[in-house]
N, CA, C and O atoms as a GROMACS GRO file, in nm:
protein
  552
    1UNK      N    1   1.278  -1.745  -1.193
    1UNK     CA    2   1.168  -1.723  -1.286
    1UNK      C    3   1.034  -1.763  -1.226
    1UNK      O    4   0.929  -1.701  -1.238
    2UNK      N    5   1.047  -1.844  -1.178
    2UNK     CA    6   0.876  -1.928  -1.091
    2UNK      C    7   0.795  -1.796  -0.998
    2UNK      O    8   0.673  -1.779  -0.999
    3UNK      N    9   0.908  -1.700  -0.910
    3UNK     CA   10   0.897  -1.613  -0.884
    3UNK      C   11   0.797  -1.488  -0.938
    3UNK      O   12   0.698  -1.433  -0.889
    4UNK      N   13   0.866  -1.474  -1.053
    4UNK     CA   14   0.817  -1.378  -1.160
    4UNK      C   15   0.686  -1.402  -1.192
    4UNK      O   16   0.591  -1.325  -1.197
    5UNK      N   17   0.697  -1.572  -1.221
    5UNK     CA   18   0.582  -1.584  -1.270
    5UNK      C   19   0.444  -1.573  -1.184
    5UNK      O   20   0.338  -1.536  -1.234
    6UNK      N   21   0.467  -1.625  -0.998
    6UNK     CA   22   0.358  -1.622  -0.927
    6UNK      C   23   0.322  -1.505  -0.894
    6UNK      O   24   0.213  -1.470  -0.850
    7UNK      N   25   0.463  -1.405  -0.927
    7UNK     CA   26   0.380  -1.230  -0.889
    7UNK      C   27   0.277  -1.175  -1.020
    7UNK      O   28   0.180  -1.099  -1.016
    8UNK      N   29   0.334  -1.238  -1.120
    8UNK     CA   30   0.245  -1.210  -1.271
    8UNK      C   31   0.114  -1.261  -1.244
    8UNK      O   32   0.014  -1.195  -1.273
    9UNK      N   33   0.107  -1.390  -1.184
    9UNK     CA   34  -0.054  -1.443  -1.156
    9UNK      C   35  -0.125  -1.388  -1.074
    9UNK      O   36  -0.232  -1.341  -1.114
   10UNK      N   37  -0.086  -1.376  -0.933
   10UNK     CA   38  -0.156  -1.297  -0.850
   10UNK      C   39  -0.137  -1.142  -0.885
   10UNK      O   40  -0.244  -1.087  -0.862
   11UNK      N   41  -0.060  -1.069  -0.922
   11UNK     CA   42  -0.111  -0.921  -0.949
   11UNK      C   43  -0.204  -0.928  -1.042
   11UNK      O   44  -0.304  -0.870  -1.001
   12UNK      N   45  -0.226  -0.989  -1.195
   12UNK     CA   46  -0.290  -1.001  -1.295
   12UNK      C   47  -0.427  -1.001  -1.249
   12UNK      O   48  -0.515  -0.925  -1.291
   13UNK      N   49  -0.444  -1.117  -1.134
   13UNK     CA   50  -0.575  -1.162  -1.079
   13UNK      C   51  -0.597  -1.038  -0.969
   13UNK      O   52  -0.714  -1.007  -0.946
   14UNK      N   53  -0.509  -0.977  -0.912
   14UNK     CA   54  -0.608  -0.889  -0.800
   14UNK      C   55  -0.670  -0.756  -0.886
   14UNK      O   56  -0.784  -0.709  -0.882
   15UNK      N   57  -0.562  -0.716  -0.960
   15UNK     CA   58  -0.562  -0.636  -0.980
   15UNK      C   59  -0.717  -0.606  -1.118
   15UNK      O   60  -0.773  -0.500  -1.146
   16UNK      N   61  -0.742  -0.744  -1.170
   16UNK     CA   62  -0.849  -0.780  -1.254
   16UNK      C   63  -0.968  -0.737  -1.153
   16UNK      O   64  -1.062  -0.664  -1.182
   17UNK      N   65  -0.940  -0.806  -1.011
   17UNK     CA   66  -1.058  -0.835  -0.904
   17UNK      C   67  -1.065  -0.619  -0.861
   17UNK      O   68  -1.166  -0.571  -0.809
   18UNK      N   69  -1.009  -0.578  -0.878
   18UNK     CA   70  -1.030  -0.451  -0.806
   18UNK      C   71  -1.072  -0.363  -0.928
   18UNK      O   72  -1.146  -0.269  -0.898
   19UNK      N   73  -1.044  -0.372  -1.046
   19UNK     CA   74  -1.109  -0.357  -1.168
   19UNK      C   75  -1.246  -0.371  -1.182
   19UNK      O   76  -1.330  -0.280  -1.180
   20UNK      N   77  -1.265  -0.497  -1.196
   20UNK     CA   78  -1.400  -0.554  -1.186
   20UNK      C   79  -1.535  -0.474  -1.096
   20UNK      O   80  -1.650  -0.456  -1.135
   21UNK      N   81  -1.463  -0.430  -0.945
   21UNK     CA   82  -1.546  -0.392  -0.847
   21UNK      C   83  -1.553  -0.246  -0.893
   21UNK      O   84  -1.649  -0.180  -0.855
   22UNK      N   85  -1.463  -0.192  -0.968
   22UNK     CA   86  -1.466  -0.030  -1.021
   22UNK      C   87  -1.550   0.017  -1.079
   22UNK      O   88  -1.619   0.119  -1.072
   23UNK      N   89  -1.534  -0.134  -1.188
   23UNK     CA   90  -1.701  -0.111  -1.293
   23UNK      C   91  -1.817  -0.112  -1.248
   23UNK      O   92  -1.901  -0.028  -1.280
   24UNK      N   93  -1.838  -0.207  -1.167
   24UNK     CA   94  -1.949  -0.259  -1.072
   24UNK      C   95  -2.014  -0.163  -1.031
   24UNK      O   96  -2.137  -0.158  -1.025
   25UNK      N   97  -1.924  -0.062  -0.994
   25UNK     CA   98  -1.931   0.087  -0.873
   25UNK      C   99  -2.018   0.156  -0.916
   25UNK      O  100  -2.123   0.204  -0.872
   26UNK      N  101  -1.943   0.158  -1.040
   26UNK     CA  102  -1.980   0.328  -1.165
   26UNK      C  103  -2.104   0.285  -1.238
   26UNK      O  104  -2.184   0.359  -1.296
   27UNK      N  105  -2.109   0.132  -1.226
   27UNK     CA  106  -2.189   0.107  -1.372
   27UNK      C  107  -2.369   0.114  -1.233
   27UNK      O  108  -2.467   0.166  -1.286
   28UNK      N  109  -2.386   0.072  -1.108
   28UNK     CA  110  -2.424   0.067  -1.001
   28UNK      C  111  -2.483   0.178  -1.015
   28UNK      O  112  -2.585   0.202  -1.080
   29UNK      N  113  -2.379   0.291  -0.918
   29UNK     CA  114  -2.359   0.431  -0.890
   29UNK      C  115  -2.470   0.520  -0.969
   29UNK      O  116  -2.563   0.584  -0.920
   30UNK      N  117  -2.428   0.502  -1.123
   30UNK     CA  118  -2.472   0.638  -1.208
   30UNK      C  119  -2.599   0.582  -1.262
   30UNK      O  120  -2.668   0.658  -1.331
   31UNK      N  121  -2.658   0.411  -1.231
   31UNK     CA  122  -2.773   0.431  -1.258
   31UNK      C  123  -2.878   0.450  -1.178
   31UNK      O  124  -2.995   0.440  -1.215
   32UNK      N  125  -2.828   0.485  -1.033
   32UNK     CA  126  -2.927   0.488  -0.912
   32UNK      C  127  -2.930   0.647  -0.911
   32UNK      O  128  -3.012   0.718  -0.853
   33UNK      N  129  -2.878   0.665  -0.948
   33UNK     CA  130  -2.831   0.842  -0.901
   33UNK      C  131  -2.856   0.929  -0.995
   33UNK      O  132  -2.801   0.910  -1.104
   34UNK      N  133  -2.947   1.051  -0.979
   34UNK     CA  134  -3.005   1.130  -1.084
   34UNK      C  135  -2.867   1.241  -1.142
   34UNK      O  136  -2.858   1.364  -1.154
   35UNK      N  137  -2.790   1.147  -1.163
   35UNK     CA  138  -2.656   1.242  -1.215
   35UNK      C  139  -2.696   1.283  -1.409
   35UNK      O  140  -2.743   1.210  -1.496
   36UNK      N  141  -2.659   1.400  -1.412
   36UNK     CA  142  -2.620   1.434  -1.534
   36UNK      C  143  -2.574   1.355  -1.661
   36UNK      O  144  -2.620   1.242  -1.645
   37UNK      N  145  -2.522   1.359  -1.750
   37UNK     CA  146  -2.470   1.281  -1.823
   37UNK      C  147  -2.318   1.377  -1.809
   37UNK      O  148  -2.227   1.297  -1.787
   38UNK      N  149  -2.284   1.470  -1.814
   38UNK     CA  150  -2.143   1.546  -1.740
   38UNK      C  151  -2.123   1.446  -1.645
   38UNK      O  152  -2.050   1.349  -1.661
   39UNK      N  153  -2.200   1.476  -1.532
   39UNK     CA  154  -2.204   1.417  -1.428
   39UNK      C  155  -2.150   1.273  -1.419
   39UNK      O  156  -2.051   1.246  -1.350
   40UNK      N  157  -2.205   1.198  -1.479
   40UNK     CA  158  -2.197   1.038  -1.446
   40UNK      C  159  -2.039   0.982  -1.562
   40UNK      O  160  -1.970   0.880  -1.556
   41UNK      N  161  -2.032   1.118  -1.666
   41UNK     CA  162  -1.851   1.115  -1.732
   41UNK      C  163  -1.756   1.152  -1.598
   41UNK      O  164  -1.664   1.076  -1.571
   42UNK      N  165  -1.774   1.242  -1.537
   42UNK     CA  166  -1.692   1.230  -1.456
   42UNK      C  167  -1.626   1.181  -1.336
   42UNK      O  168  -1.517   1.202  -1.283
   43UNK      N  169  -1.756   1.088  -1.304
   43UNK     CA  170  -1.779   1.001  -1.188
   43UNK      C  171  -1.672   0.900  -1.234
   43UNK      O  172  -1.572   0.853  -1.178
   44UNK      N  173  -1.736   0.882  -1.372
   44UNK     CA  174  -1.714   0.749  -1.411
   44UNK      C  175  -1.538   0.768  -1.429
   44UNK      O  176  -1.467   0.700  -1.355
   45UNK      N  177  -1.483   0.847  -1.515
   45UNK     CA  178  -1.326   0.889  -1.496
   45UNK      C  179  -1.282   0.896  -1.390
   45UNK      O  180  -1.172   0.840  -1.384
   46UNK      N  181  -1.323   0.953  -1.270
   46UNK     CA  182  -1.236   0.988  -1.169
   46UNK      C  183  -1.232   0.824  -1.101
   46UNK      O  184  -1.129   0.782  -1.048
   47UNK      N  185  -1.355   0.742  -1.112
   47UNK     CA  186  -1.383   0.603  -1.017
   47UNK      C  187  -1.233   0.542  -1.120
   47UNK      O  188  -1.124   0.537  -1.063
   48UNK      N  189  -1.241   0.510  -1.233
   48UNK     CA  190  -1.251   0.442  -1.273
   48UNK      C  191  -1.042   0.473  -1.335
   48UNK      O  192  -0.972   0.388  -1.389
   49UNK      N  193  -1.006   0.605  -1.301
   49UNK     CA  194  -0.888   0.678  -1.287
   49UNK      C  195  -0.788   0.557  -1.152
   49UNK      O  196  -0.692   0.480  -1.155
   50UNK      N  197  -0.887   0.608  -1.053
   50UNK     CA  198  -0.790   0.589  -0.904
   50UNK      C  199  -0.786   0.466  -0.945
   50UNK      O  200  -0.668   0.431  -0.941
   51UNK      N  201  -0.873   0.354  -0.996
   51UNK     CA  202  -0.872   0.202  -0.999
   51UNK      C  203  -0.712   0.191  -1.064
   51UNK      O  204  -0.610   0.137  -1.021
   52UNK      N  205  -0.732   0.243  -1.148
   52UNK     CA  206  -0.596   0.212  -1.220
   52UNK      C  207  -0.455   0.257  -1.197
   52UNK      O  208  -0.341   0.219  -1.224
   53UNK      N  209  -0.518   0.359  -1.132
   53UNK     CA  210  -0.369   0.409  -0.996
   53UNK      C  211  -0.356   0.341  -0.913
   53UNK      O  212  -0.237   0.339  -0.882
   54UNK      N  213  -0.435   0.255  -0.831
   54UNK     CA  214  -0.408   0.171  -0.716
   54UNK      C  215  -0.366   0.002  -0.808
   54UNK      O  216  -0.283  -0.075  -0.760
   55UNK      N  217  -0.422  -0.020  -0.908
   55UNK     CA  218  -0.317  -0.125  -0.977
   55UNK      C  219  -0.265  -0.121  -1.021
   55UNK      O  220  -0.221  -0.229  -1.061
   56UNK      N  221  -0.198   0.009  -1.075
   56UNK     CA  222  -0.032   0.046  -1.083
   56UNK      C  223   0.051   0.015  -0.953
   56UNK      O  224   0.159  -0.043  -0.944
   57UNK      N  225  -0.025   0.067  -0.858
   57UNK     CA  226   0.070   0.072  -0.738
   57UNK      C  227   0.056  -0.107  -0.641
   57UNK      O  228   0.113  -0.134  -0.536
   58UNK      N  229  -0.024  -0.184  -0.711
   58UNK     CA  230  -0.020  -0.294  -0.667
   58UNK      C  231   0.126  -0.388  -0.763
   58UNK      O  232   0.197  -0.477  -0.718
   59UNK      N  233   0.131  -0.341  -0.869
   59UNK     CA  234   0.264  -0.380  -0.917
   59UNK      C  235   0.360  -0.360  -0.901
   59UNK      O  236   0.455  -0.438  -0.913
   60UNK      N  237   0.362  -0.206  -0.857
   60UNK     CA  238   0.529  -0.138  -0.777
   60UNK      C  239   0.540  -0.157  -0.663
   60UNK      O  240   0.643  -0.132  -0.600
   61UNK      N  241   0.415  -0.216  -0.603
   61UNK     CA  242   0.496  -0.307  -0.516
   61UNK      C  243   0.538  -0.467  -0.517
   61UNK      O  244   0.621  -0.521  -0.443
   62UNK      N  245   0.467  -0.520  -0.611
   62UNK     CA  246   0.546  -0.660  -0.624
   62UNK      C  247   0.670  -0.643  -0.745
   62UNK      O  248   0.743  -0.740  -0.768
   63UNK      N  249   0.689  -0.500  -0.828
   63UNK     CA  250   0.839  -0.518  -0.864
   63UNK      C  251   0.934  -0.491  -0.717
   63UNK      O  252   1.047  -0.540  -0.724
   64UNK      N  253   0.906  -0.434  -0.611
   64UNK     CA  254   0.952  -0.392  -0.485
   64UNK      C  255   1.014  -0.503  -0.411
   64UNK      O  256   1.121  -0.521  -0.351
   65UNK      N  257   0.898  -0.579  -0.440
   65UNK     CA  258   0.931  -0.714  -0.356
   65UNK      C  259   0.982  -0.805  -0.436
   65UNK      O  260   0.963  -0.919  -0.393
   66UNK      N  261   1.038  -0.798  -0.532
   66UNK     CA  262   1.072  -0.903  -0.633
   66UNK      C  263   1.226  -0.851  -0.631
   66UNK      O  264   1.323  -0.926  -0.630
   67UNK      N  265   1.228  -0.714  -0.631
   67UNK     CA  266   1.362  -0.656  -0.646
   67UNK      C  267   1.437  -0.736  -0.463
   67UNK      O  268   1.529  -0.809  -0.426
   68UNK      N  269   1.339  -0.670  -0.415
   68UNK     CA  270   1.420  -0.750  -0.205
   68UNK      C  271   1.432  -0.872  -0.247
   68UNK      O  272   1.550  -0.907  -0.242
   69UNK      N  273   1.331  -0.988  -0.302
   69UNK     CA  274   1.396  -1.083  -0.300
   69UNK      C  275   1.545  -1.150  -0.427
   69UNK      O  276   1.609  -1.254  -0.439
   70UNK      N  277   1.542  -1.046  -0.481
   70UNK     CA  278   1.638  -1.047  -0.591
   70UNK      C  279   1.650  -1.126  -0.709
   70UNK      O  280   1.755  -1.186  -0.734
   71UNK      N  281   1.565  -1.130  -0.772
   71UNK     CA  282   1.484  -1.150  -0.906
   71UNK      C  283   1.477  -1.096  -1.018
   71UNK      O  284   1.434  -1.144  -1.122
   72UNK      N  285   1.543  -0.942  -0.990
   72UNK     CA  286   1.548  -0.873  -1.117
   72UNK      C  287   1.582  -0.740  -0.980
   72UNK      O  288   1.598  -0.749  -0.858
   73UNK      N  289   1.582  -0.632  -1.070
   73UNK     CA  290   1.610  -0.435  -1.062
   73UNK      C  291   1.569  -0.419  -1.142
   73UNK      O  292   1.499  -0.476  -1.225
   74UNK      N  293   1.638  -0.274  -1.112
   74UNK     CA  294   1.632  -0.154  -1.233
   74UNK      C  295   1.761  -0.115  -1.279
   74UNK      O  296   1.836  -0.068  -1.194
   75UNK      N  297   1.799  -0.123  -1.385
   75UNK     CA  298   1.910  -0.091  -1.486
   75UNK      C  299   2.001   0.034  -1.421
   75UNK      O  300   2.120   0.031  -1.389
   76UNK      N  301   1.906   0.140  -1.413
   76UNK     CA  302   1.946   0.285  -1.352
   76UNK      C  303   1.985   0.308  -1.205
   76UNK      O  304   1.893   0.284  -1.127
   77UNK      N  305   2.090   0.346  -1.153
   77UNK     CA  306   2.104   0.348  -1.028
   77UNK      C  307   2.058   0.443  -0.924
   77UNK      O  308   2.111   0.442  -0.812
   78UNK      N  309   1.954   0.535  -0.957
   78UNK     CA  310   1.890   0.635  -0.918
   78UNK      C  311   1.720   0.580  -0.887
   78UNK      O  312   1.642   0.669  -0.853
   79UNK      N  313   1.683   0.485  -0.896
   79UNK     CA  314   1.610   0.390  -0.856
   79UNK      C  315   1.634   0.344  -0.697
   79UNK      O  316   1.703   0.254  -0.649
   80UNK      N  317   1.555   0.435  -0.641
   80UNK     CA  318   1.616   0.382  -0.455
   80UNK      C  319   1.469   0.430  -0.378
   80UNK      O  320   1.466   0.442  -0.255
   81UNK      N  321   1.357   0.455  -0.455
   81UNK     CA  322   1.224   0.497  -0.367
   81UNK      C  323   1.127   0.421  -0.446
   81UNK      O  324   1.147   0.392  -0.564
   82UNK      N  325   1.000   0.382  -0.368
   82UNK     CA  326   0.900   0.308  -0.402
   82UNK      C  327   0.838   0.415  -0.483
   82UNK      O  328   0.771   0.362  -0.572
   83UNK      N  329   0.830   0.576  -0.492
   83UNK     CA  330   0.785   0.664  -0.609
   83UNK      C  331   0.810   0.598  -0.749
   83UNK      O  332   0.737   0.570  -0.843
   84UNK      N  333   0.940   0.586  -0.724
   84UNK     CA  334   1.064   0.574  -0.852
   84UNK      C  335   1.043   0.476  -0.903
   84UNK      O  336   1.064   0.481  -1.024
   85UNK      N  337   0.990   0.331  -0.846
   85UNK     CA  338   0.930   0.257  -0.903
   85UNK      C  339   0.776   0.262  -0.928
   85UNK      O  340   0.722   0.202  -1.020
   86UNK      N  341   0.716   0.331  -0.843
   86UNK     CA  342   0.567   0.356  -0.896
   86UNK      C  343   0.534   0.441  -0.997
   86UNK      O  344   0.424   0.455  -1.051
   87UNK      N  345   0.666   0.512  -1.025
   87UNK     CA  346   0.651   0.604  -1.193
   87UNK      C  347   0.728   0.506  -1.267
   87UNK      O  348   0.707   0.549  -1.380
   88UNK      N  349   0.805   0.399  -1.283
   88UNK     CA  350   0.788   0.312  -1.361
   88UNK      C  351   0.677   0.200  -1.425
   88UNK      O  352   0.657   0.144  -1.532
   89UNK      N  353   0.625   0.206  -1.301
   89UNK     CA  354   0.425   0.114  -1.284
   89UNK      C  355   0.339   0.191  -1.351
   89UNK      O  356   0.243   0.131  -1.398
   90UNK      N  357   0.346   0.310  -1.371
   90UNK     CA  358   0.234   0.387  -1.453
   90UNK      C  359   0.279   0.380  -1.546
   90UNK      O  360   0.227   0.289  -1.611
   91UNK      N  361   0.377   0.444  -1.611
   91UNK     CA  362   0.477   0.416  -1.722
   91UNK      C  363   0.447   0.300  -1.779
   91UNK      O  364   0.369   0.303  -1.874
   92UNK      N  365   0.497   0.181  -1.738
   92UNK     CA  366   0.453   0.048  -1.821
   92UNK      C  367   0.314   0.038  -1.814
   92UNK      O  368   0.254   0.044  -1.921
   93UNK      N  369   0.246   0.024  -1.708
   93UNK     CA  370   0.112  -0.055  -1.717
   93UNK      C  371   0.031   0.097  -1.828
   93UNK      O  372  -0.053   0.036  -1.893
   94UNK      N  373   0.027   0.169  -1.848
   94UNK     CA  374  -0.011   0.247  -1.979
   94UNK      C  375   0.052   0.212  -2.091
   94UNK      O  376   0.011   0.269  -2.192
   95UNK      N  377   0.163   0.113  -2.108
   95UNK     CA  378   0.206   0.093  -2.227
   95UNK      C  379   0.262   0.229  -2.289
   95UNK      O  380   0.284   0.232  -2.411
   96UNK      N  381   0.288   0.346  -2.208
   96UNK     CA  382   0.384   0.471  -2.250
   96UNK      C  383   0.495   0.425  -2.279
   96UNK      O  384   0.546   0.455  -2.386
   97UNK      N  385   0.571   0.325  -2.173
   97UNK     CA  386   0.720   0.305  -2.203
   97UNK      C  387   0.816   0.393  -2.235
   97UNK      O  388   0.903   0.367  -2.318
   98UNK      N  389   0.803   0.557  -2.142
   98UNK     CA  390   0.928   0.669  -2.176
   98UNK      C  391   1.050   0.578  -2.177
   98UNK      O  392   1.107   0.622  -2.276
   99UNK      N  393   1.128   0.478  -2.131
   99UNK     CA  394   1.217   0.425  -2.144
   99UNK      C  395   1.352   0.478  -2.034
   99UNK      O  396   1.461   0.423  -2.043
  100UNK      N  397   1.333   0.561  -1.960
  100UNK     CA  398   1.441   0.636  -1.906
  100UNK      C  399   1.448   0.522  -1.759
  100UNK      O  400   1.549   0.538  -1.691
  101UNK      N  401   1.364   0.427  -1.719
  101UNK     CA  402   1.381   0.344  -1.610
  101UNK      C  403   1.331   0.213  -1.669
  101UNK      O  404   1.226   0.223  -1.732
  102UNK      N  405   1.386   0.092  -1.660
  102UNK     CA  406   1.348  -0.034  -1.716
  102UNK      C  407   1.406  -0.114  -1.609
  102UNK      O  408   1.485  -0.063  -1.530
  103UNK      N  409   1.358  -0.279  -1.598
  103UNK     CA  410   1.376  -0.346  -1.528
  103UNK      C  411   1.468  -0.417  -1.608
  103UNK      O  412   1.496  -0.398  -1.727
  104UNK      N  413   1.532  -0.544  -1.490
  104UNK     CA  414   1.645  -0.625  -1.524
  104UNK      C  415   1.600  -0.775  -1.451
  104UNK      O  416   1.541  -0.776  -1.343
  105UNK      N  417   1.627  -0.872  -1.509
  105UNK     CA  418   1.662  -1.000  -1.429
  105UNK      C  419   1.480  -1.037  -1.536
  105UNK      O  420   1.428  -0.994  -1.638
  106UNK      N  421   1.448  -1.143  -1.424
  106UNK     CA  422   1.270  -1.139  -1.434
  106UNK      C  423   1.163  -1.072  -1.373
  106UNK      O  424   1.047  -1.109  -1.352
  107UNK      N  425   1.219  -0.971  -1.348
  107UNK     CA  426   1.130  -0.878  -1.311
  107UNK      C  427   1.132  -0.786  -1.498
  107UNK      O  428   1.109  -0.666  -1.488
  108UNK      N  429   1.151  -0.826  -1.616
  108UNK     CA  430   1.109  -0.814  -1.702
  108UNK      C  431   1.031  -0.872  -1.761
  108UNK      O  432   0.981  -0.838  -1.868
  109UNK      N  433   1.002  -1.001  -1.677
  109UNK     CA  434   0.868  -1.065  -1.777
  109UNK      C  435   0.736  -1.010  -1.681
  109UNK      O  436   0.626  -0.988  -1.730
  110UNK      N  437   0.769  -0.988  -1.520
  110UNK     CA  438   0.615  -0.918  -1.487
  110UNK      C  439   0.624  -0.744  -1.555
  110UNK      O  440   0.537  -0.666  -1.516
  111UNK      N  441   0.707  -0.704  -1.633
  111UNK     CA  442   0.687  -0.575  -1.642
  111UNK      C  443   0.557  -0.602  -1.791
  111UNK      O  444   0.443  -0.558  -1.801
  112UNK      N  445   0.628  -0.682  -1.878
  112UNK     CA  446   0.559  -0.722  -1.966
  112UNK      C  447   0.423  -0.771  -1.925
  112UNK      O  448   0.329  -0.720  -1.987
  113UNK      N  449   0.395  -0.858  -1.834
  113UNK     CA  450   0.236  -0.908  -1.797
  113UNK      C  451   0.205  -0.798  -1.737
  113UNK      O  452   0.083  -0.810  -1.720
  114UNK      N  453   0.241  -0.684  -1.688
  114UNK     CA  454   0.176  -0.526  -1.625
  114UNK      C  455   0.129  -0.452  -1.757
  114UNK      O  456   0.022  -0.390  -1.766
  115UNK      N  457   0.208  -0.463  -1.842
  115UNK     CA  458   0.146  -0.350  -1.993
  115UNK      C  459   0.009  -0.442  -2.060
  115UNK      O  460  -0.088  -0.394  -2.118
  116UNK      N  461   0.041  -0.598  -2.027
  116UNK     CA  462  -0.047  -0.657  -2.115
  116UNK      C  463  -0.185  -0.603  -2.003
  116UNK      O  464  -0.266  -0.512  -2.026
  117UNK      N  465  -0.178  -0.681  -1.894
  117UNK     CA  466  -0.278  -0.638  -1.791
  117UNK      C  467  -0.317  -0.428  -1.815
  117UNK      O  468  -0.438  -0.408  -1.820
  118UNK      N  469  -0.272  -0.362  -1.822
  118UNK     CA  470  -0.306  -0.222  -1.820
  118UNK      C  471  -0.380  -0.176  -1.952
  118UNK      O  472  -0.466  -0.092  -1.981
  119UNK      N  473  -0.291  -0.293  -2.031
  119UNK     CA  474  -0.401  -0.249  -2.180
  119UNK      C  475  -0.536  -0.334  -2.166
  119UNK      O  476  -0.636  -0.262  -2.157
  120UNK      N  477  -0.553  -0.420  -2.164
  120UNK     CA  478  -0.664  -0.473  -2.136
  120UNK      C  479  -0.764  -0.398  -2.036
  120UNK      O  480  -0.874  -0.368  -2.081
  121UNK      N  481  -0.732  -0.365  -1.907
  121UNK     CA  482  -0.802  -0.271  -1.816
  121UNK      C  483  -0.838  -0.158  -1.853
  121UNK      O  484  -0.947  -0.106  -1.826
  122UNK      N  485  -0.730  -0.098  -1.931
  122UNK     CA  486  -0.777   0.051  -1.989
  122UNK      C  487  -0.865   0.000  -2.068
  122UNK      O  488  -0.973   0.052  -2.041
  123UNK      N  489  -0.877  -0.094  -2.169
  123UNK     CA  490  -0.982  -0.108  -2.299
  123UNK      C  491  -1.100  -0.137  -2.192
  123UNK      O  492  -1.210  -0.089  -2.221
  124UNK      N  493  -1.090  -0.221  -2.055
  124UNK     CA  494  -1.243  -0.226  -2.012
  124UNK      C  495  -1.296  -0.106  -1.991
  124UNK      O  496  -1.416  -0.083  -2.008
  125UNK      N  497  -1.187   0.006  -1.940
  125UNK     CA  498  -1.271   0.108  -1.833
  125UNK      C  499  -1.376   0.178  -1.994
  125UNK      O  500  -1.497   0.198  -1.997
  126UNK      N  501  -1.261   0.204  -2.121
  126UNK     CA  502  -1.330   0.235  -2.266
  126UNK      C  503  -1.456   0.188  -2.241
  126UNK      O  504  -1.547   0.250  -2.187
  127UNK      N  505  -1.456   0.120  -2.265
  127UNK     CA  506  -1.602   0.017  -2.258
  127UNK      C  507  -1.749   0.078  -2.166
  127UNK      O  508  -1.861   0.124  -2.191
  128UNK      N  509  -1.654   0.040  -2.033
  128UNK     CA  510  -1.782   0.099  -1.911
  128UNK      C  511  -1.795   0.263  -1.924
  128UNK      O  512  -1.899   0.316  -1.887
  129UNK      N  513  -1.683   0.346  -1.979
  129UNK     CA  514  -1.747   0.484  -1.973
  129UNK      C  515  -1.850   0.462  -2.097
  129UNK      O  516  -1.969   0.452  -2.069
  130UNK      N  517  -1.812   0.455  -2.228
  130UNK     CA  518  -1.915   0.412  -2.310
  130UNK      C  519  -2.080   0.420  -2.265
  130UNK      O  520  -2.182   0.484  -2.287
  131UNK      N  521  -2.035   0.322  -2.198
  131UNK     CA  522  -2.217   0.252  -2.165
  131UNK      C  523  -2.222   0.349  -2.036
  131UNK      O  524  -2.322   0.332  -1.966
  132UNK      N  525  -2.141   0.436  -1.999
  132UNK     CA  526  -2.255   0.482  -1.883
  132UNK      C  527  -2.305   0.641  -1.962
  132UNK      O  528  -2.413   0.699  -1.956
  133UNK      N  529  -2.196   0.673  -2.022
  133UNK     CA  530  -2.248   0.804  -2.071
  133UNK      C  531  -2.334   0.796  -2.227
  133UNK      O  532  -2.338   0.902  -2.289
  134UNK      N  533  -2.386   0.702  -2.275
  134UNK     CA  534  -2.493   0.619  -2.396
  134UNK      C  535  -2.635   0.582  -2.337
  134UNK      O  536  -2.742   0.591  -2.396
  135UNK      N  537  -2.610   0.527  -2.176
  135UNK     CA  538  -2.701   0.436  -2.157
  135UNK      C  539  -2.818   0.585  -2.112
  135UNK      O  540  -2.785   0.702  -2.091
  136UNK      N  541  -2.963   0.520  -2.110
  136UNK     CA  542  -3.093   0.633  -2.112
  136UNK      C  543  -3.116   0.575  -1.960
  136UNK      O  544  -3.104   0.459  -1.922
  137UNK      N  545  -3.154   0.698  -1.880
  137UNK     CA  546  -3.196   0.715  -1.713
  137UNK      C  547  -3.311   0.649  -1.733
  137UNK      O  548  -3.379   0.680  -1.831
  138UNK      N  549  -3.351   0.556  -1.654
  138UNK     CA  550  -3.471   0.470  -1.597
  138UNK      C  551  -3.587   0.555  -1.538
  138UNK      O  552  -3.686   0.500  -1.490
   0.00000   0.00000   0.00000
């Protein structure tokens, strides 16, 4: 479990830290730049998209490495590619939960700190598109 728990802290925290720099980007980006208001929605989705694809994929790989060190799996035995777990990482960290791949051992309590972490991130990116496609050009 101690395991579980230090991959829950450090993914939680990088994955916060690469978040953070997303907003930074877009919120930066679209006010220097004579973009559209189209324009600076789609900037802001696509920046602010990959962020959350690359901290999906920062979790499928510490369920990866949690699974090598043997801490938990996956229930399903068709689970044998880092895809297969990175469509479980989108899956949870969106809080979709199709249910057709789930984890086992304690690699169920970081699946749980991945949905809490993804909802929270999704509600920031809410936020920063908000204010970039509201806010008035300087």
């Amino acid at each position: 479990m101690a395991w579980a728990i230090l991959f829950a802290i450090v993914l939680f925290g990088l994955s916060g830290l690469v978040h953070v720099r997303a907003m930074s980007f877009v919120m930066t980006a679209t006010k220097r730049t004579p973009f559209t208001q189209l324009s600076r929605l789609l900037f802001a989705l696509y920046t602010l998209a990959t962020a959350h694809i690359g901290e999906a994929g920062l979790y499928a790989l510490g369920f990866s490495f949690g699974e090598f060190l043997g801490i938990g799996g996956f229930a399903q035995d068709n689970v044998d590619s880092l895809m297969d777990v990175f469509y479980f990482s989108i899956v949870n960290y969106s809080s979709l939960g199709l249910g057709d791949i789930y984890p086992t051992g304690h690699l169920r309590f970081l699946a749980g700190i991945e949905a809490l972490n993804g909802f929270l991130l999704i509600s920031c990116s809410a936020s920063t598109i908000f204010l970039v496609v509201t806010r008035k050009m300087d």
